[in-house]
C-alpha positions in Angstrom: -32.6 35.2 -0.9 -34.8 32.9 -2.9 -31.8 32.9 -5.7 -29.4 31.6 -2.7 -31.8 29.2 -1.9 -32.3 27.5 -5.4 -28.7 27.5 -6.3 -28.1 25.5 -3.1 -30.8 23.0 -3.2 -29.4 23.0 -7.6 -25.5 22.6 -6.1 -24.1 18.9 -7.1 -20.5 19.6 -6.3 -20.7 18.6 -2.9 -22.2 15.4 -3.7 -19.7 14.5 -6.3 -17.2 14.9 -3.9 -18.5 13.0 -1.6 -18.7 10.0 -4.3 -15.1 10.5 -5.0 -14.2 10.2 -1.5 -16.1 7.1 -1.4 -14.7 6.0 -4.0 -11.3 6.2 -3.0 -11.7 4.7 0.3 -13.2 1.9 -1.2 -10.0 1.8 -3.7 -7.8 2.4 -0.3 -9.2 -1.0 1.1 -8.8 -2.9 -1.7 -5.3 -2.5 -2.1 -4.7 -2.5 1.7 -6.1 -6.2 1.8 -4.7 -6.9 -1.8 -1.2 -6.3 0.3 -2.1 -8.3 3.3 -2.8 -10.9 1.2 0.3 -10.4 -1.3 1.9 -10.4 2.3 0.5 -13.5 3.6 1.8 -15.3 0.2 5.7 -14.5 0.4 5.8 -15.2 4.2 4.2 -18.7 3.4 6.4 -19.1 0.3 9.3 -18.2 2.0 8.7 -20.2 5.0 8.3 -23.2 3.1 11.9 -22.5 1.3 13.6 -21.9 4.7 12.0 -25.5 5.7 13.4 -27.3 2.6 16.5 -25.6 3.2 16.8 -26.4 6.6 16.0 -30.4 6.0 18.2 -30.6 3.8 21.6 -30.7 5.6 
């Protein structure tokens, strides 16, 4: 029983996946807002061409 109870406390793998599911969350919102903003930029861009487009008839 003692055993079970040292190679717990010793056990790291739980951690490290915990750190990698961190990690990946925090890649997750980073490319979530990278596309909002990505977003954001054609709609503006495209916007403005439909204006010009449209004053000039």
């Amino acid at each position: 029983m003692k055993n079970l109870l040292y190679r717990f406390l010793e056990d790291r793998s739980g951690a490290t996946a915990i750190e990698y599911g961190l990690i990946t969350s925090l890649i997750a919102i980073a490319l979530v807002a990278g596309g909002i903003s990505l977003g954001n930029a054609i709609t503006g861009t495209m916007d403005n061409a439909a204006l010009h487009l449209e004053n000039s008839r």
